[in-house]
N, CA, C and O atoms as a Tinker XYZ file with bonds, in Angstrom:
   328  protein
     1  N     81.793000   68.124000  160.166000    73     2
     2  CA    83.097000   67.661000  160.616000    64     1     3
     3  C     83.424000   66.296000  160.029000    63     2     4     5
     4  O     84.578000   65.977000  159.742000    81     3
     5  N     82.313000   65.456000  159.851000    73     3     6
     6  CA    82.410000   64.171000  159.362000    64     5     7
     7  C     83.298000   63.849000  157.781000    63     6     8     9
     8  O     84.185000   63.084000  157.403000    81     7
     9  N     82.246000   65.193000  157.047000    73     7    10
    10  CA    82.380000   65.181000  155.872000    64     9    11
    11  C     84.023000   65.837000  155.906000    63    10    12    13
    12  O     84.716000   64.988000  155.345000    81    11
    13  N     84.522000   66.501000  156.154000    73    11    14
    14  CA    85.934000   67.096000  156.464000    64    13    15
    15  C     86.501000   65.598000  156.616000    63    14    16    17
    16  O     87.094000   65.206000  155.612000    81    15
    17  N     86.444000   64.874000  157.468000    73    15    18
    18  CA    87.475000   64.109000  157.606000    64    17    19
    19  C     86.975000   62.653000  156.749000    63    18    20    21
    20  O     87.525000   61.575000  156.973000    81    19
    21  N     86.074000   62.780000  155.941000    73    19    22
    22  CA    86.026000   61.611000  154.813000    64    21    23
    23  C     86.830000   62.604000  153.740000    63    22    24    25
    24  O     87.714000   62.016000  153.117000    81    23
    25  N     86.686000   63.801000  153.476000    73    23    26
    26  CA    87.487000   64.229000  152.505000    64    25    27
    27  C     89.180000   63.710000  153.222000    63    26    28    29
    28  O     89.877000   62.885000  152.630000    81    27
    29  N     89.536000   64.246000  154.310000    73    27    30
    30  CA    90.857000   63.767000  154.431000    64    29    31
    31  C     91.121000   62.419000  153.727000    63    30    32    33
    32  O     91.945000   62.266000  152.826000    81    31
    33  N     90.277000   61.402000  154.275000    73    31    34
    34  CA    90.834000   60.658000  154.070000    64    33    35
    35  C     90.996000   59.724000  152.703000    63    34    36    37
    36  O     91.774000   58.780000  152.564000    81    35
    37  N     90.095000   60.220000  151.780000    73    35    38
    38  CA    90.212000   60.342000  150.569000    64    37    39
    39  C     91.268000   60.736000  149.913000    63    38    40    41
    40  O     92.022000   59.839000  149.535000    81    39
    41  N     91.654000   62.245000  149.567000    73    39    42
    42  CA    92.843000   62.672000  149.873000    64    41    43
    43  C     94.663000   61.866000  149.812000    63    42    44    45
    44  O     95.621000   61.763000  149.046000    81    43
    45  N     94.182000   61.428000  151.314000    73    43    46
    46  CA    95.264000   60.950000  151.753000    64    45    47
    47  C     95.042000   59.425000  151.365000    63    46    48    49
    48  O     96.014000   58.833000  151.835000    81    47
    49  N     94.325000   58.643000  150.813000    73    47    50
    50  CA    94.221000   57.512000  150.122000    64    49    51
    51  C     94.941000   57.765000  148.902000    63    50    52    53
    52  O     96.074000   57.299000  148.780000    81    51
    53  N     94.529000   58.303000  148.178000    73    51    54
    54  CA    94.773000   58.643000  146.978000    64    53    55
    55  C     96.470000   58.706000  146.682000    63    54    56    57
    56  O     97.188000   57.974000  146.001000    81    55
    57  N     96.874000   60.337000  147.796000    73    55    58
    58  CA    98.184000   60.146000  147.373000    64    57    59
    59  C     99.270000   59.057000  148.062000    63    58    60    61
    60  O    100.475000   58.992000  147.819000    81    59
    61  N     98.565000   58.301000  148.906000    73    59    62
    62  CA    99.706000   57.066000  149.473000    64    61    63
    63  C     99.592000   56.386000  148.041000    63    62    64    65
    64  O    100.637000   56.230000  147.408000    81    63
    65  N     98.668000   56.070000  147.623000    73    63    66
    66  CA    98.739000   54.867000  146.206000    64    65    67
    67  C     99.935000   55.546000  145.607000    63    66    68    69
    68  O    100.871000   54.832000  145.248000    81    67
    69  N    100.006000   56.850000  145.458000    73    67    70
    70  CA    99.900000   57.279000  144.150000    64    69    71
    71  C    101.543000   57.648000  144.442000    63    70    72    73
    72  O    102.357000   57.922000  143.560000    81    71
    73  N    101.828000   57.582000  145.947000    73    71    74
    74  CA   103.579000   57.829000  145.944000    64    73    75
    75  C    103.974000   56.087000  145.977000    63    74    76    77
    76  O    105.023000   55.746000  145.432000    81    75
    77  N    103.235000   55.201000  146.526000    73    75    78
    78  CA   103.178000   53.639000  146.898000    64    77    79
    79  C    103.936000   53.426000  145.241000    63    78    80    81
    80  O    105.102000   53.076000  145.057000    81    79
    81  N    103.010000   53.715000  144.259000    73    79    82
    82  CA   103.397000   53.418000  142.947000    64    81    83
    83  C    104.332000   53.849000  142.373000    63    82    84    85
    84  O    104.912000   53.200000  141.502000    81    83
    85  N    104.751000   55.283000  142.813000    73    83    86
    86  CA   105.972000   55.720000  142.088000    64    85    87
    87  C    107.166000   55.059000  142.623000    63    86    88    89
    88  O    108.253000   54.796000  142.109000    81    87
    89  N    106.659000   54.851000  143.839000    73    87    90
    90  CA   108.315000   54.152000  144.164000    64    89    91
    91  C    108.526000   52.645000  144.061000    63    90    92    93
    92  O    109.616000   52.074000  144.090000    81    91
    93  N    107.365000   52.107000  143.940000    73    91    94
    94  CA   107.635000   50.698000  143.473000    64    93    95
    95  C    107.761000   50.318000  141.968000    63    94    96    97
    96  O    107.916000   49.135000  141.665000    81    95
    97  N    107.698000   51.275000  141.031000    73    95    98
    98  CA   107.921000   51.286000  139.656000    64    97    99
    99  C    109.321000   51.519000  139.364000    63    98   100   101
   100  O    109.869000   51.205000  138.307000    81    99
   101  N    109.838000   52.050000  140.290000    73    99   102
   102  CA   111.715000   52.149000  140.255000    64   101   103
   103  C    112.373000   51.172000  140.515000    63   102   104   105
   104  O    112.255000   50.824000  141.690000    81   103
   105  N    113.374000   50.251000  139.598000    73   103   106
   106  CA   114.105000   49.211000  139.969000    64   105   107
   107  C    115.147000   49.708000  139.999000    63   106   108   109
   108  O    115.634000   50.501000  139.193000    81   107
   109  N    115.779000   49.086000  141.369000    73   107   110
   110  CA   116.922000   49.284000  141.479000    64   109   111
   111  C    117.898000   48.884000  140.945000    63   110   112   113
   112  O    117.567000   47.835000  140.391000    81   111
   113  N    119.491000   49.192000  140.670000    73   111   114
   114  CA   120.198000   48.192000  139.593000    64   113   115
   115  C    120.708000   47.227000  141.134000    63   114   116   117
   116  O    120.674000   47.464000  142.342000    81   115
   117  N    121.139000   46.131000  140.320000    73   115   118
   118  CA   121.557000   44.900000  140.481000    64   117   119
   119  C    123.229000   44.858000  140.396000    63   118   120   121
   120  O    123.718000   44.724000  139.275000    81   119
   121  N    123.824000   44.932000  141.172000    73   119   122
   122  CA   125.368000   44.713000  141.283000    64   121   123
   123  C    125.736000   43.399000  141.329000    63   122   124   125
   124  O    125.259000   42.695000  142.219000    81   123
   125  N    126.758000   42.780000  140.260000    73   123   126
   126  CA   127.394000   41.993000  140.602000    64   125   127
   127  C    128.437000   41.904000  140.840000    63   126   128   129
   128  O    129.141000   42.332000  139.925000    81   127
   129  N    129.233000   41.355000  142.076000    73   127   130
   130  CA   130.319000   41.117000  142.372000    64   129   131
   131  C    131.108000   40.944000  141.718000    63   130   132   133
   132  O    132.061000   41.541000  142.218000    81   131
   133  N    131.529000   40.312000  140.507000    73   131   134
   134  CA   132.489000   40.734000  139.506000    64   133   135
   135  C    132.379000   42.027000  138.982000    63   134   136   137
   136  O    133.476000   42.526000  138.728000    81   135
   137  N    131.592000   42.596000  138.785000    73   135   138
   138  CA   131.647000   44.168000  138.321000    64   137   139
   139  C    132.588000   44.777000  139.065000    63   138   140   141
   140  O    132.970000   44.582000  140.219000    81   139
   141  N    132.931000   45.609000  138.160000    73   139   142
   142  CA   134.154000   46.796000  138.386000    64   141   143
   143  C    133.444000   47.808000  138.798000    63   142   144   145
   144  O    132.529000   47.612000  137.998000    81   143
   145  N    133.097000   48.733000  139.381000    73   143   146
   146  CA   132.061000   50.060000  139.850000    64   145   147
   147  C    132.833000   51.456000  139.721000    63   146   148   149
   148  O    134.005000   51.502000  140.095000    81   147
   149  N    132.390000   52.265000  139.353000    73   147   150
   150  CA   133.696000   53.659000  139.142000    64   149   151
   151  C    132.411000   54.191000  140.061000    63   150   152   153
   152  O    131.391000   53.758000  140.598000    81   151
   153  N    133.318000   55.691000  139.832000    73   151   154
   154  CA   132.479000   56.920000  140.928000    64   153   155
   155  C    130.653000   57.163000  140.516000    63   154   156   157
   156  O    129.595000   57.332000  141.122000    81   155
   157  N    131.113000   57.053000  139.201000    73   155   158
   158  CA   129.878000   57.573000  138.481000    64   157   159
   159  C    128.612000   56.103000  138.801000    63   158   160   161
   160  O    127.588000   56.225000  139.472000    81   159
   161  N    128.928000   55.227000  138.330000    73   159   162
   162  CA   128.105000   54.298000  139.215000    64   161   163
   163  C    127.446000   54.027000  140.423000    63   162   164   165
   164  O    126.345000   53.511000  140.615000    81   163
   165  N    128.333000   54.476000  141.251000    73   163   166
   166  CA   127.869000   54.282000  142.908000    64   165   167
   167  C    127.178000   55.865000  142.497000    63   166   168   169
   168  O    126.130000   55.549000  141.933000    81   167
   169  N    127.231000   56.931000  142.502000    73   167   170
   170  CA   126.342000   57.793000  142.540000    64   169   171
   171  C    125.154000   57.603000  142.425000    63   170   172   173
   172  O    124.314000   57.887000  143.279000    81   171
   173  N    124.821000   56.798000  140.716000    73   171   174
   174  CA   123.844000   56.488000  140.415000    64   173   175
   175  C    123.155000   55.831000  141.698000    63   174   176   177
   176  O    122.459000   56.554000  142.411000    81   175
   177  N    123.289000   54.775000  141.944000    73   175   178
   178  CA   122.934000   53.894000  142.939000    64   177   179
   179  C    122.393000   54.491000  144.036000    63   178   180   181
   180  O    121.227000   54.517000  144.429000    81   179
   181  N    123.754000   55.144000  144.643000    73   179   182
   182  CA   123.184000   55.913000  145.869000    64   181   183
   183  C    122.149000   56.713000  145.653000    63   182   184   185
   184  O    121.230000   56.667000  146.470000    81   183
   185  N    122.093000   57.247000  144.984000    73   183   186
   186  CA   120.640000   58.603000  144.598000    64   185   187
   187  C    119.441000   57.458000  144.326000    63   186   188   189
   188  O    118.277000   57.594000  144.703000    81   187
   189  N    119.919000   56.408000  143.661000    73   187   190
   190  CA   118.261000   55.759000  143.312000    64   189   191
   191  C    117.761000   55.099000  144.844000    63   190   192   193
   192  O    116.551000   55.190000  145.051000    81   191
   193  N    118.435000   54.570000  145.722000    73   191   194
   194  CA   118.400000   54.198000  146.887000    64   193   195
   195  C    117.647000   55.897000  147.781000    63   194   196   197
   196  O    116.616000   56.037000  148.439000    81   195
   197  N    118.431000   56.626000  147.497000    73   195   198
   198  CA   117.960000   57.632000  148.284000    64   197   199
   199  C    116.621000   58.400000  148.200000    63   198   200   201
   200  O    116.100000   59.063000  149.097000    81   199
   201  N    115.962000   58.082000  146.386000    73   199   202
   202  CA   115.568000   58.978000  146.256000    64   201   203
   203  C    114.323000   57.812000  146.294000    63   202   204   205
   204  O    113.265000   58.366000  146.593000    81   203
   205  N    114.174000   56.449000  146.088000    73   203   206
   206  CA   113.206000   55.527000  146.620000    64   205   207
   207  C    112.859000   55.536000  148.086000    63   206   208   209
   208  O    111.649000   55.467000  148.303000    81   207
   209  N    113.631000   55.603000  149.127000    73   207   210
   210  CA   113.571000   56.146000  150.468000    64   209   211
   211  C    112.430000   57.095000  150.459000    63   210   212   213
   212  O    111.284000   56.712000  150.700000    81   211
   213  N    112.800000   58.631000  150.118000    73   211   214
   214  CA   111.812000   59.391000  149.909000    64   213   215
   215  C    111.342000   59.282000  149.898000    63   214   216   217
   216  O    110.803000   59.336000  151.003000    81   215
   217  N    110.176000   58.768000  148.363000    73   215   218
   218  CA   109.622000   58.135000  148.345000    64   217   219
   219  C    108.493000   57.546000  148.972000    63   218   220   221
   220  O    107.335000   57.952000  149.068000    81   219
   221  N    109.051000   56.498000  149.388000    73   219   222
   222  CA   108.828000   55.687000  150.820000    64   221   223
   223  C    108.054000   55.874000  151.916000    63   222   224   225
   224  O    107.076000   55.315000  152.414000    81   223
   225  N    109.079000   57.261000  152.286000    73   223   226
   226  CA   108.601000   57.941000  153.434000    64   225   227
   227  C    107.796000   58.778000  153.507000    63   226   228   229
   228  O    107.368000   59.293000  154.540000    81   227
   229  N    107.358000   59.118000  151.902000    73   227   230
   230  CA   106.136000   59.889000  152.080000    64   229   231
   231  C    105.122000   59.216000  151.386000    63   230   232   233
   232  O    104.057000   59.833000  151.376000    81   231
   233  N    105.124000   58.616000  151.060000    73   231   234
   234  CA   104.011000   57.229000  151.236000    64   233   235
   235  C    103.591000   56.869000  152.517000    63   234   236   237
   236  O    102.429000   57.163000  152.798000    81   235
   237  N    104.245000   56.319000  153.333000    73   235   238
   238  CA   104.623000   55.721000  154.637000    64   237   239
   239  C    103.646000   56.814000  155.570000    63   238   240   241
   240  O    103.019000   56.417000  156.552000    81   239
   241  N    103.621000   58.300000  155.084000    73   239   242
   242  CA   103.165000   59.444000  156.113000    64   241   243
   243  C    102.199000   59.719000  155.438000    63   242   244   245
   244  O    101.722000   60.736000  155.942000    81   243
   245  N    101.377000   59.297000  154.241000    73   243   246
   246  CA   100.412000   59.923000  153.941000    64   245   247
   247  C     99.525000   58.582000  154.546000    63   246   248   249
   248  O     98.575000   58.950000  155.236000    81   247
   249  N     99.649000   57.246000  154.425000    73   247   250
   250  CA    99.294000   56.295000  155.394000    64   249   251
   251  C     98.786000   56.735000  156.555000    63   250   252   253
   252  O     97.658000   56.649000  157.039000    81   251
   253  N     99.757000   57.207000  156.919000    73   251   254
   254  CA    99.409000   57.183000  158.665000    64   253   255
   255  C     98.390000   58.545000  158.830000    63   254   256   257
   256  O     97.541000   58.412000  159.711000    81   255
   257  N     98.377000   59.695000  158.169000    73   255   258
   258  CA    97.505000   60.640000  157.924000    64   257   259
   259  C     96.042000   60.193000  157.390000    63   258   260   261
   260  O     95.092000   60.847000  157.819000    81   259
   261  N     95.821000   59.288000  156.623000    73   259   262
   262  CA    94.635000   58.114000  156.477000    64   261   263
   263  C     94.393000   57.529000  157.353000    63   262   264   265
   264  O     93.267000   57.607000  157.843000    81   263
   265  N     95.437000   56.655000  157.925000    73   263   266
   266  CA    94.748000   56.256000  159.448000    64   265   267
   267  C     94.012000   56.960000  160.353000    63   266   268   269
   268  O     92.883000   56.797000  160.817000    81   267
   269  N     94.984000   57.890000  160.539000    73   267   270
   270  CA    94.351000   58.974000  161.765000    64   269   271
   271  C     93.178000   59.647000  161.519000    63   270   272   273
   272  O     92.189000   59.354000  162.191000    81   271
   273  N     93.104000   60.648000  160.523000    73   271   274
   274  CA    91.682000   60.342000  159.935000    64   273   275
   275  C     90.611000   59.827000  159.902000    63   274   276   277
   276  O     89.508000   60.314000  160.151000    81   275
   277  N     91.028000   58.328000  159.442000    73   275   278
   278  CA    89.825000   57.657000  159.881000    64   277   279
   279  C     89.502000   56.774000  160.636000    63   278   280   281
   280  O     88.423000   56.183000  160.581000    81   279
   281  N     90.442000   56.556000  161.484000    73   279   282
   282  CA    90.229000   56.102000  163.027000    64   281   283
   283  C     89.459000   57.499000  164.280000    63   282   284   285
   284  O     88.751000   57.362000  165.278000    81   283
   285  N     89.987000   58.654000  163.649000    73   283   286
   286  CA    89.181000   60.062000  164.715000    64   285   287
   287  C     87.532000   60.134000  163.513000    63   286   288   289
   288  O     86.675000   60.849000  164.032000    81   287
   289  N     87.216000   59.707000  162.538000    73   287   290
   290  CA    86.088000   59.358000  161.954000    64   289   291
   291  C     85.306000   58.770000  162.389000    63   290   292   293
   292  O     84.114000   59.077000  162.418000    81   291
   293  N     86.025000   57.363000  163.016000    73   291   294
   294  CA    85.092000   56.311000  163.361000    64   293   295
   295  C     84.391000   56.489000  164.902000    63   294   296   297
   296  O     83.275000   56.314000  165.390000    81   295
   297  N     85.812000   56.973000  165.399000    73   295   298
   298  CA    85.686000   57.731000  166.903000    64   297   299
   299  C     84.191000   58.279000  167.082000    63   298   300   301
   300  O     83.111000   57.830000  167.463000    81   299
   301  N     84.710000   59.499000  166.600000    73   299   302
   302  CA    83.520000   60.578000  167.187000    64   301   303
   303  C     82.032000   59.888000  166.802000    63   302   304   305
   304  O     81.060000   59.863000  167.557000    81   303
   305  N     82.096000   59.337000  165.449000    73   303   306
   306  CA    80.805000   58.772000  165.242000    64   305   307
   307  C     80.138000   57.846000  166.223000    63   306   308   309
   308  O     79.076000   58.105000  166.790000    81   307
   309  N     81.005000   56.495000  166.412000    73   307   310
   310  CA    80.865000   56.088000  167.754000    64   309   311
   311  C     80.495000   56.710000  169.259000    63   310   312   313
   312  O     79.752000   56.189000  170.092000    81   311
   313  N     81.247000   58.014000  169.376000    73   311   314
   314  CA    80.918000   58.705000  169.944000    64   313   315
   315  C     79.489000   59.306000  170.492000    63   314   316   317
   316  O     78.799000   59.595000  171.469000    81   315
   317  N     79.590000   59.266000  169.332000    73   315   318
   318  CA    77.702000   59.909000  169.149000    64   317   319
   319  C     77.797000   61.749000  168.971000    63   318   320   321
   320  O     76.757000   62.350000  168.704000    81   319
   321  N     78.969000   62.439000  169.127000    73   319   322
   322  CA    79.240000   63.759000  168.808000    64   321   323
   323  C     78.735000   64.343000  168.025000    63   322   324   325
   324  O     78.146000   65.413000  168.172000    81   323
   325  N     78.916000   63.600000  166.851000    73   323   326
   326  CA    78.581000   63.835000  165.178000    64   325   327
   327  C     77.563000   62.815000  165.044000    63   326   328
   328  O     77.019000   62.625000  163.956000    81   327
């Protein structure tokens, strides 16, 4: 059971980096207030905003799937179960 949840959390190490990085390698553009913006612009924007979110949030959940993991790891061992 131990070994199960060191694989989780391996796993789930791995792909938090590995979404952590994709979305911090995306820059967002930079608006300036004198700029003129048409439709096609704000699209852009909005989708890069949206699609960094994503992102984000599954970064954010493969985290917490590492935590849990290996906080119920440390548990049971403590435990004395395992």
């Amino acid at each position: 059971m131990l070994l199960g949840l060191d694989v989780i959390v391996m796993i789930a190490a791995f792909l938090a980096a590995f979404l952590w990085a994709i979305a911090s390698r995306k820059q967002l553009r930079r608006v300036s207030h004198n700029e003129v913006i048409d439709e096609a612009d704000l699209n852009r924007i909005i989708v890069s905003f949206n699609r960094t979110q994503v992102l984000n949030a599954r970064a954010a959940l493969a985290t917490a799937i590492e935590a849990l993991a290996a906080g119920s790891r440390h548990a049971l061992q403590l435990s004395g179960l395992f």
